[in-house]
C-alpha positions in Angstrom: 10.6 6.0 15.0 12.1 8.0 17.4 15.9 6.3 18.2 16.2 7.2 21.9 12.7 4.8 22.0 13.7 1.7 20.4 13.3 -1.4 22.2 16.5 -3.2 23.4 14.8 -5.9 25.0 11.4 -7.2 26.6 11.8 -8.8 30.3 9.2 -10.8 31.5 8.5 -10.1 35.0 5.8 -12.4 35.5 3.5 -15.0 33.8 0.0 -13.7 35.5 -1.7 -17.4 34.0 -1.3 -19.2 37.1 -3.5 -16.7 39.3 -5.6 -15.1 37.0 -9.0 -16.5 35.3 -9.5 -17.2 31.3 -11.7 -14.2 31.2 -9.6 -11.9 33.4 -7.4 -10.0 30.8 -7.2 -8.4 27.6 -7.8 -11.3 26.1 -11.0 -13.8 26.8 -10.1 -17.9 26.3 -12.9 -19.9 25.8 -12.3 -23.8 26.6 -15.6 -25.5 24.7 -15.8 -29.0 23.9 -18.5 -29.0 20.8 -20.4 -31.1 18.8 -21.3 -30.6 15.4 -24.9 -31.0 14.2 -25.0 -32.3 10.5 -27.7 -31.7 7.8 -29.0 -35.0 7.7 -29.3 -35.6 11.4 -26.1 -37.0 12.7 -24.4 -35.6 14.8 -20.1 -35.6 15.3 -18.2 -36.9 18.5 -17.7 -34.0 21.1 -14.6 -32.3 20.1 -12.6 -29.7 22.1 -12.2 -26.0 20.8 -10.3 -23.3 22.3 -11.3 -19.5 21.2 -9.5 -16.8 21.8 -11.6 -13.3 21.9 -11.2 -9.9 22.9 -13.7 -7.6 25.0 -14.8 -6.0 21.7 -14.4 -8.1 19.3 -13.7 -6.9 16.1 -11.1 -4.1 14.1 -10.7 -1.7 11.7 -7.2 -1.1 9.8 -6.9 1.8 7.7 -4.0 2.4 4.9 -3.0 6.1 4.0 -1.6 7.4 1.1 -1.0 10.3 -1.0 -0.1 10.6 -4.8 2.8 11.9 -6.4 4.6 12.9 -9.7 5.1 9.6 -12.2 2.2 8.2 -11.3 4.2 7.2 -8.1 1.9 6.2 -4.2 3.3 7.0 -1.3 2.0 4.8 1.8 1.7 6.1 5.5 2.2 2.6 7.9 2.8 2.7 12.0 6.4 1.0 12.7 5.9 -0.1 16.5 6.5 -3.5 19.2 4.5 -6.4 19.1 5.8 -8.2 22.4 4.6 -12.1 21.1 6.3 -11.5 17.9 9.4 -10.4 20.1 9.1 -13.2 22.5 9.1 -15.6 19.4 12.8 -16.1 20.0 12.8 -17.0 23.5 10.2 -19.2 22.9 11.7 -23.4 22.6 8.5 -24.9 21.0 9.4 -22.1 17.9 11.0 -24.2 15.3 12.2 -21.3 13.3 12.7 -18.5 15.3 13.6 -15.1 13.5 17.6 -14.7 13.5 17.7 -12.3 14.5 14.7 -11.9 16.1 12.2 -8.9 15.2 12.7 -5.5 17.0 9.7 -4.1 15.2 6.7 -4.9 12.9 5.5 -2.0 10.2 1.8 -1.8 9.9 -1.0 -0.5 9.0 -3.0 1.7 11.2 -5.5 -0.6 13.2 -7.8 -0.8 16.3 -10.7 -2.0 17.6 -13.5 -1.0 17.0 -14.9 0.7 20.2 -18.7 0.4 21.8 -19.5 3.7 21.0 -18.6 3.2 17.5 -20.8 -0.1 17.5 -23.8 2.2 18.5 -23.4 3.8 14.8 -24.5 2.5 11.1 -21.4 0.0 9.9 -19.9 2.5 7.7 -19.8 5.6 9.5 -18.6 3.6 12.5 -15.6 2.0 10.7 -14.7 5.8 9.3 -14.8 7.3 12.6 -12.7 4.8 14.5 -10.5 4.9 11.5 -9.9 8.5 11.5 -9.1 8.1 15.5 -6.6 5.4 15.2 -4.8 7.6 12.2 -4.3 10.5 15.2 -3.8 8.5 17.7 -1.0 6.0 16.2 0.4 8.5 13.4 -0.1 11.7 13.9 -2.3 12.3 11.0 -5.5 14.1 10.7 -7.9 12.9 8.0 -11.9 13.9 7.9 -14.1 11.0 8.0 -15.8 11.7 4.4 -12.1 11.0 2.9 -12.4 7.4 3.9 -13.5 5.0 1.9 -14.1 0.8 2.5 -11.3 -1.4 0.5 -12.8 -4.3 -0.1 -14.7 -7.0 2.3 -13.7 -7.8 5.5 -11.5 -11.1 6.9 -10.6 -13.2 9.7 -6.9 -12.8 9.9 -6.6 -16.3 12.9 -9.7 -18.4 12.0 -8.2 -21.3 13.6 -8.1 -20.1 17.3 -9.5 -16.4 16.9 -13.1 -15.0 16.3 -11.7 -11.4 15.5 -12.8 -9.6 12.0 -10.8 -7.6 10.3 -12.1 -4.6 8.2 -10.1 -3.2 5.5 -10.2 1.3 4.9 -8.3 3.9 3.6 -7.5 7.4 2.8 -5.8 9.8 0.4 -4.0 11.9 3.1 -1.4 14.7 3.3 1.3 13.1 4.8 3.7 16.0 5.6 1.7 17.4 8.1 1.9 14.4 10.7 2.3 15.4 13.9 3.6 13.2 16.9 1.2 10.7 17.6 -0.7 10.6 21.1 -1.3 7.5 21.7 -3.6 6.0 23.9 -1.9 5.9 27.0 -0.7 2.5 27.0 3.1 1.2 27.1 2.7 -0.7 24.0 2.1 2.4 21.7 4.6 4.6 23.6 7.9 3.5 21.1 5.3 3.7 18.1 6.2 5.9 14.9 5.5 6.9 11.4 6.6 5.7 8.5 6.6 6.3 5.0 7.9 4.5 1.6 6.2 4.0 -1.8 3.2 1.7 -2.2 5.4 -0.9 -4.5 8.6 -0.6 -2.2 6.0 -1.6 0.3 4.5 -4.5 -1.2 8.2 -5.5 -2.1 8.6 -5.6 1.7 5.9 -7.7 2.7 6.9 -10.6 -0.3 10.4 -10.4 0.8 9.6 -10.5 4.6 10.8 -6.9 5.8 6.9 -6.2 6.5 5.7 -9.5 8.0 2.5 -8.5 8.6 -0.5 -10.2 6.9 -3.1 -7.9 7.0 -0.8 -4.6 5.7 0.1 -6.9 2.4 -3.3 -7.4 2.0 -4.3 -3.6 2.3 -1.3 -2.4 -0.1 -2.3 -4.9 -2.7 -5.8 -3.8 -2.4 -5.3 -0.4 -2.8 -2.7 -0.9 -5.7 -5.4 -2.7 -7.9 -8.0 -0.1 -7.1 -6.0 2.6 -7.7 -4.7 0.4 -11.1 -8.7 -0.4 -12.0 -9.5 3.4 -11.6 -6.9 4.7 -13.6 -7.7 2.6 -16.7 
């Protein structure tokens, strides 16, 4: 990441709940009160639910990689802000707040998957989108037919969000990145690449330098496939 665009801090200028609808922003809140319908006729009390969805729905997260000499993997994640991880600390109802608090979270590649990928076949939808997110977030250029599925999908929030995550990735050349370009918005502005081996980066996640669910779940995945098609 470049140094002159690291974050110092995040001011919030204004909470827009109060004057804004559930549906208004990026995010869609749904406030249902439900009742479940059991198999043999009963039904439950009402109950309420609240569920948190985006516009489109559902993303894609790609992991890039490249071999090298000793049988060694080298791992290509975006290191960038995640504002509600930084507002964590200035939060009171957080009873463990990070000390000190998180400047920035390294991921993998990820983005929603977009409604003109949705018009295409599963597959080749995920692979495109995938191959945009790598340019736009990393710099890196990978063709489509590169990119393979790793492993099923999963819901990464359950409990309050109906997102799905799917899981790709890519044997890349690394050295070639180029700055990313973003996609306009202030959130990927102080974004960058970086790089470490694939077991230095699985070391991070179990030790909580890369708290990020979904990346230890990618690196893992592509360590056993890689392991599985080496035997």
């Amino acid at each position: 990441m470049n140094p002159s665009r690291r974050v110092r801090r995040i001011q919030v200028l204004e909470d827009r709940a109060g004057r804004t609808g559930p549906a208004d922003g990026f995010l869609r809140l749904r406030r249902l009160t439900l009742v479940n319908e059991y198999e043999d006729g009963t039904r439950s009390a009402p109950y309420p639910c609240d569920v948190v969805s985006r516009r489109r729905v559902d993303a894609v997260t790609i992991l890039l990689f490249r071999r090298k000499a000793g049988d060694r993997v080298e791992v290509a994640l975006r290191e960038g802000y995640r504002a509600p991880i930084w507002l964590r600390c200035e939060d009171p109802g957080v009873p463990f707040p990070e000390d000190p608090p998180i400047a920035a979270l390294v991921e993998t590649v990820a983005g929603v998957i977009e409604e003109e990928d949705a018009r295409l076949p599963r597959s080749k939808a995920l692979r495109r989108r995938a191959r945009l997110e790598a340019r736009e977030e990393v710099g890196i250029e990978i063709p489509e037919e590169a990119i393979f599925e790793l492993g099923a999908a999963s819901f990464p929030s359950p409990g309050v969000s109906d997102e799905k995550v799917y899981f790709c990735a890519a044997e890349a050349e690394l050295d070639g990145a180029l700055p990313p370009s973003g996609d306009g918005s202030v959130m990927e502005e102080a974004g960058g690449l970086f790089r470490c081996d694939l077991e230095e980066a699985i070391r991070r996640c179990r030790e909580g330098a890369i708290p990020d669910m979904k990346t230890e779940i990618a690196l893992t995945r592509l360590r056993d496939r890689l392991s599985e098609a080496s035997q």
